[in-house]
C-alpha positions in Angstrom: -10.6 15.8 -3.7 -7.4 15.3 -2.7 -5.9 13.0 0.6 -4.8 14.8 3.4 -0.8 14.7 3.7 -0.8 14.3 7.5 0.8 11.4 8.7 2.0 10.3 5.3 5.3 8.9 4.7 6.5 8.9 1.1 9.2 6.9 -0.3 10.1 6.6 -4.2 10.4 3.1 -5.6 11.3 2.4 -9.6 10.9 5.8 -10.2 7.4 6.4 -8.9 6.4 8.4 -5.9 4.1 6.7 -3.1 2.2 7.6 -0.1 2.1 5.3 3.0 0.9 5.1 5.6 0.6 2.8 9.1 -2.5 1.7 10.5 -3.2 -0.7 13.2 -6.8 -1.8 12.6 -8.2 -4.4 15.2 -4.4 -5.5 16.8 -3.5 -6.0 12.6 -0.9 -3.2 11.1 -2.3 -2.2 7.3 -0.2 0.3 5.5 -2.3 2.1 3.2 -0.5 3.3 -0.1 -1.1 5.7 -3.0 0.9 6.9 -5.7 1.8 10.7 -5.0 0.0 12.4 -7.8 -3.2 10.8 -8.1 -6.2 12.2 -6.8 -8.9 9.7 -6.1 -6.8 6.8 -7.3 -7.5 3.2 -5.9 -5.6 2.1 -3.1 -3.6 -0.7 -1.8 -3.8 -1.8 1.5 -1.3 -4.6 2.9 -1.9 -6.5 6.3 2.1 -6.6 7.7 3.4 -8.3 10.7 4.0 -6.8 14.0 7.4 -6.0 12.9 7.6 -3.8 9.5 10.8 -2.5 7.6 10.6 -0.1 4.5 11.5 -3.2 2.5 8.4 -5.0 3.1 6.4 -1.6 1.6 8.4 -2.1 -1.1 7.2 -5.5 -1.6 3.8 -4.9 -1.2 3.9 -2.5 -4.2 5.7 -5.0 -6.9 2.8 -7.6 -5.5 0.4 -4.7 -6.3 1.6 -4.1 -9.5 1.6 -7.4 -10.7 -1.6 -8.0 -9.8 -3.3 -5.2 -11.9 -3.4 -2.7 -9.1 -3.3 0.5 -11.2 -3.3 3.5 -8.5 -4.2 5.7 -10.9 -7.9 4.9 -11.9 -10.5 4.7 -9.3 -12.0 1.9 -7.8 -12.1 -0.5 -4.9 -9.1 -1.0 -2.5 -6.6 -3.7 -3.4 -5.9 -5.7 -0.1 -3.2 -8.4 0.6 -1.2 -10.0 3.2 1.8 -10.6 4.0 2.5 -14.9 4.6 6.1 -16.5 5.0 6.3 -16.9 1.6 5.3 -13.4 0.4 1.9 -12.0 -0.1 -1.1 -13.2 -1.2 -4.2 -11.8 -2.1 -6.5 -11.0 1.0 -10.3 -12.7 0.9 
């Protein structure tokens, strides 16, 4: 089944297309993010700061990648954070 497209931003990045989108869950903005063309692929979500540039997306997906989120299998969400220094993994 595939995501609805509604409210979805995309933006491409090293050559692969993503879906993102902002979320503020609890007073804490999550951007939600998916590759393009996969259909039930696992997804990362990142906890920003109040203040969010396109940049920081970016970020989120090269700390994704490195840390064996692959979008295109299933499987459970892969959730960081954003610190001073970068992200970290979320608990």
């Amino acid at each position: 089944m595939s995501l609805s497209q509604k409210g979805y931003k995309t933006m491409n990045h090293r050559d692969i297309q993503y879906r993102w989108m902002m979320k503020n869950r609890i007073g804490v903005n999550e951007v939600s993010i998916y590759t393009q063309a996969a259909v039930g692929g696992r997804e990362l979500i990142a906890e920003l700061p109040r203040i969010v540039s396109i940049s920081m997306v970016e970020d989120a997906v090269d700390f994704g990648n490195d840390n064996d989120w692959n979008p295109n299998d299933a499987g459970t969400p892969l959730r960081c954070k954003h610190t001073r220094r970068g992200f970290v993994l979320a608990d």
